[in-house]
C-alpha positions in Angstrom: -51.6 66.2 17.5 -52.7 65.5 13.8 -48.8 64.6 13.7 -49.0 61.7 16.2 -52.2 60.2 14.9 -50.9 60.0 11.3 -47.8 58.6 12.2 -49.8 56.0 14.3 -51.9 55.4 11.9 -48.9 54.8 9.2 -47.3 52.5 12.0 -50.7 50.5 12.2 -51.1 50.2 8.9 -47.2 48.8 8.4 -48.1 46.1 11.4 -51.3 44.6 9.7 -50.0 44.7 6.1 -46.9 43.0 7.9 -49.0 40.1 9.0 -50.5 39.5 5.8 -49.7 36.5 3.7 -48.0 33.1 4.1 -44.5 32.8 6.0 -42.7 29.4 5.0 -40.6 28.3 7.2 -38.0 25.8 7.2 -37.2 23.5 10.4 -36.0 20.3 11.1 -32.9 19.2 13.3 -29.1 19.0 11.5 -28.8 16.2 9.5 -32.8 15.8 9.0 -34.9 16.1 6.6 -36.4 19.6 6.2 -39.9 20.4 7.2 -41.7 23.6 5.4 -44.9 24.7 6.8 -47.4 26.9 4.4 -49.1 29.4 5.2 -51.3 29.2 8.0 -54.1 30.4 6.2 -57.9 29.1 7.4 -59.7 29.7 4.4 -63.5 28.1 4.1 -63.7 25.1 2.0 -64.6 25.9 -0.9 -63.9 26.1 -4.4 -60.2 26.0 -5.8 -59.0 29.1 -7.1 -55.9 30.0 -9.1 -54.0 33.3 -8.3 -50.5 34.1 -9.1 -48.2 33.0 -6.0 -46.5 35.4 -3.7 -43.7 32.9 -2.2 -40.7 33.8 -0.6 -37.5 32.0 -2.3 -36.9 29.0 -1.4 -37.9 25.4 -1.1 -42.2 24.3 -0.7 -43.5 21.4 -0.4 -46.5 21.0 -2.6 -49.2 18.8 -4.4 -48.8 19.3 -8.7 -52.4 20.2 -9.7 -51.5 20.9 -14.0 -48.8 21.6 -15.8 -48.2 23.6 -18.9 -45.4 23.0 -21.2 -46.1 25.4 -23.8 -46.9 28.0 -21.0 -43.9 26.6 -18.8 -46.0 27.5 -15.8 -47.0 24.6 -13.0 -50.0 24.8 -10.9 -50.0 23.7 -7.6 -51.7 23.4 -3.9 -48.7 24.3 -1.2 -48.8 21.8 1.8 -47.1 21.6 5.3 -44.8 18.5 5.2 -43.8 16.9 8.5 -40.8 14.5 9.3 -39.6 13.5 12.8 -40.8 15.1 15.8 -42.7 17.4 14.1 -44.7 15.1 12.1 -45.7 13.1 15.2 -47.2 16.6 17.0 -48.8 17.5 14.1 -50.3 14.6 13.5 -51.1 14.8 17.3 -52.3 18.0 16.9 -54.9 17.0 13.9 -56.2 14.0 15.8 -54.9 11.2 13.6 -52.5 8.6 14.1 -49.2 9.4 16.1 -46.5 8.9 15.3 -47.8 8.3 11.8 -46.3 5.5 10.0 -43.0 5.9 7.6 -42.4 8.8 9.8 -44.1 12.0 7.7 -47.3 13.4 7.7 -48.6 15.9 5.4 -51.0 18.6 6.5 -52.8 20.9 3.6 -54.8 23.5 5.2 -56.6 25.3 2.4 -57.3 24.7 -1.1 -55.9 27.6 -3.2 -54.3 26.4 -6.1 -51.1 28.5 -7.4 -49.5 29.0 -10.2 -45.3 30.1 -10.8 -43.8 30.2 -14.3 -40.7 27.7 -14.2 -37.5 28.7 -15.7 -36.1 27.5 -18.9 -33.9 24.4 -18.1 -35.1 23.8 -14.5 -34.2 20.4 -13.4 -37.3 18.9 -12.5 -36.6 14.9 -11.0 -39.1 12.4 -10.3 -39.0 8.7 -8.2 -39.4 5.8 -10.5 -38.7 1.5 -9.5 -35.5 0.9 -10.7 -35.0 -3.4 -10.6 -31.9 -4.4 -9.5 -30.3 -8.0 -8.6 -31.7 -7.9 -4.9 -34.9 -6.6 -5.7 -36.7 -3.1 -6.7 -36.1 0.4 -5.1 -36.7 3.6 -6.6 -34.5 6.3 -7.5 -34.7 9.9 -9.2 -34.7 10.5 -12.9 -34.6 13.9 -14.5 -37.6 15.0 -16.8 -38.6 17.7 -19.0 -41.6 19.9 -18.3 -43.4 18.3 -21.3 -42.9 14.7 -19.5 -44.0 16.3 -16.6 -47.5 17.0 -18.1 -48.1 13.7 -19.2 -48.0 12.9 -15.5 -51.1 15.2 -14.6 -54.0 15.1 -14.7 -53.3 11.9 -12.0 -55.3 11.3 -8.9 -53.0 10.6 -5.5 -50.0 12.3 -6.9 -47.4 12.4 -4.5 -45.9 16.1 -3.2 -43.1 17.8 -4.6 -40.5 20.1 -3.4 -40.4 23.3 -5.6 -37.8 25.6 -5.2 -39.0 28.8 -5.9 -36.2 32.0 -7.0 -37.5 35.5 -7.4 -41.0 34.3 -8.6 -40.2 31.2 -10.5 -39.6 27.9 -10.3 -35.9 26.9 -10.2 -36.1 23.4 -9.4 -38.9 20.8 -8.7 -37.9 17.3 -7.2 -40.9 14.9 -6.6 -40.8 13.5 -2.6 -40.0 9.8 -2.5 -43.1 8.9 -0.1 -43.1 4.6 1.4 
């Protein structure tokens, strides 16, 4: 008897520590824009805190809170970006306008701020106006971590998408928002 209850203890244990943590996962149709949802997480509001990160690899959309050159880390608050279908339910779903306008909403559900070390050489792009004949549109320039940080600290920044590789940053590329 003292067999069985260990082992269901061990296997209860396994399911709740299973459950713990954020999940990111991509969606979107083929041939659309990816959506990643953070965590689901409904933490109080309270305070921002900064604790290491614990992402899976892969791509997160998130808001750039500070960045440190000589550190090479990046700070940031991981959001749920929407596009399409999605964005319209959530934005449903959280009472405000639907289908939002230009087609994305962005959701951020708590406001724990991370922080990844970004790897030596990571190409990191962000949207500038680039004037042509007809008029101005915007397109992505590549930047150095050290330009990067003369962006922050900025109010209204625009998200990100972070690409995050065994517990670094591999790539950022700043989200073109209308």
């Amino acid at each position: 008897m003292g067999r069985s209850i260990a082992a269901l203890l061990i296997l209860l244990m396994t399911a709740a520590l299973s459950g713990c943590g954020g999940d990111e996962q991509p969606g979107g149709a083929a041939g659309t824009p990816a959506t990643t949802v953070a965590p689901s997480t409904t933490a109080a509001a309270g305070p921002a805190t900064t604790e290491p990160a614990e992402l899976t690899d892969g791509r997160h959309p998130a808001y750039i809170k500070s960045v440190d050159a000589a550190g090479q880390t990046v700070t940031f608050d991981l959001i749920q970006f929407f596009t399409g279908e999605a964005a319209t339910k959530a934005a449903a779903e959280d009472g405000e306008e639907s289908p939002p306008p230009n087609d994305y909403y962005i959701r951020n559900v708590n406001s724990r701020l991370r922080t990844l070390p970004v790897e030596a050489g990571a190409p990191i792009t962000v949207n500038v106006l680039a004037a042509q004949a007809t008029g101005s549109s915007t397109k992505d320039v590549p930047v150095t971590l050290e330009k990067l940080a003369s962006y922050f600290p900025n109010s209204g920044t625009p998200p990100f998408w972070i690409t995050v590789e065994q517990g670094q940053i591999t790539e950022m590329a700043q989200q073109f928002l209308p």
